[in-house]
C-alpha positions in Angstrom: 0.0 0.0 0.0 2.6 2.3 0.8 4.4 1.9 -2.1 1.6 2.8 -4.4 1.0 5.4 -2.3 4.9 6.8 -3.0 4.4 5.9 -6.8 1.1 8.2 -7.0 2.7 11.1 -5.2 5.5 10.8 -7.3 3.4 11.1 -10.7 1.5 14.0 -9.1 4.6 15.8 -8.3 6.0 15.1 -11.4 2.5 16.4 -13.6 2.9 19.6 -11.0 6.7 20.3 -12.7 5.4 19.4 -16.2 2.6 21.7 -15.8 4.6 24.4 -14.6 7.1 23.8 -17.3 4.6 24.3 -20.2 2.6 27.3 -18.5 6.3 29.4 -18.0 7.2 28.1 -22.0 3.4 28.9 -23.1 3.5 32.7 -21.5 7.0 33.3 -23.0 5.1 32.7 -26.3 7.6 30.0 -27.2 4.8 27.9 -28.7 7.1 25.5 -30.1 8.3 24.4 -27.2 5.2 24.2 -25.7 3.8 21.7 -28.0 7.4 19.6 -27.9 6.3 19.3 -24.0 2.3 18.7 -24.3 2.8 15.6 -27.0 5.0 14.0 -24.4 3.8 14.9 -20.9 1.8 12.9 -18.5 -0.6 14.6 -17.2 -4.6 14.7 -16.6 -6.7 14.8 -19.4 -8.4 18.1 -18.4 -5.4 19.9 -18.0 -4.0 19.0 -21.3 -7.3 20.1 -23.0 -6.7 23.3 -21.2 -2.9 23.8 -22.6 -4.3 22.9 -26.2 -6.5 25.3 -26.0 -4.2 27.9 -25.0 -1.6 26.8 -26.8 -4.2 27.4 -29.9 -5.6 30.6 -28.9 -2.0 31.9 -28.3 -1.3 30.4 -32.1 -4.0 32.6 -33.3 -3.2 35.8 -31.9 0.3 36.2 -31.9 0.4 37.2 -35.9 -1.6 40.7 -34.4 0.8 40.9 -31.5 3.0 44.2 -32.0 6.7 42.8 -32.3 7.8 44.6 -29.2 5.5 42.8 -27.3 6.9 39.5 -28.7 10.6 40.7 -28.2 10.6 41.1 -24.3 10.3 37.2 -24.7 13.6 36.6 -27.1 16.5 35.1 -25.8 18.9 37.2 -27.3 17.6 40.5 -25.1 20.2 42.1 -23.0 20.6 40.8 -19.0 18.8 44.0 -18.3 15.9 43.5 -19.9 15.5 40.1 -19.0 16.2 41.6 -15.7 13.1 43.5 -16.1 11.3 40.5 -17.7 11.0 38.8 -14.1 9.5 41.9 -12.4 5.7 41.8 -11.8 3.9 44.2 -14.6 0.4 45.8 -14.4 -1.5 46.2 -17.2 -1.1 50.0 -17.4 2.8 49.2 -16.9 3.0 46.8 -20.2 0.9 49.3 -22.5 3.2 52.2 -21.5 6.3 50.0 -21.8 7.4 50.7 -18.1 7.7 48.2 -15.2 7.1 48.3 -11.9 7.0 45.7 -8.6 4.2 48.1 -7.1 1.9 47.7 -9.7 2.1 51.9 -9.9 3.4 53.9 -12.5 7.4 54.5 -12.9 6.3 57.7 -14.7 
């Protein structure tokens, strides 16, 4: 008994990092990657329908997305900006291109 119990806490643990994997690649718009890790993760059923759903809906709008919304994601941006990648961003803060751990403006 206890070993199944081990073996199902283990695959739960393991769905958690999975999951987290493809919801950090799928904001960072790298959708490629994404679906590399949803044809061969193990996870729920439900929550795969979720990141294929997602995964589309990010497909279909990225082509309107200005490309300076799309560059904060590339690799190849300076340690500064990816600095300023991992601070928390209001809304307000991402339209007027500043960023800010407050959620107020920097202007």
């Amino acid at each position: 008994f206890s070993a199944a119990v081990l073996a199902e806490k283990n695959r739960i643990l393991a769905s958690i990092e999975t999951a987290n994997r493809i919801a950090v690649s799928l904001s960072r718009f790298d959708l490629e990657s994404s679906t590399e890790m949803l044809e061969e993760a193990e996870i729920p059923y439900d929550l795969r329908s979720a990141f294929i759903s997602i995964l589309s809906n990010l497909r279909s709008y990225k082509p309107y997305l200005p490309q300076s919304v799309l560059h904060q994601f590339d690799d190849s941006a300076s340690d500064e900006e990816s600095e300023a990648e991992t601070k928390p961003r209001t809304l307000q803060d991402s339209l007027n291109g500043s960023t800010n751990t407050l959620g107020t403006s920097n202007r």
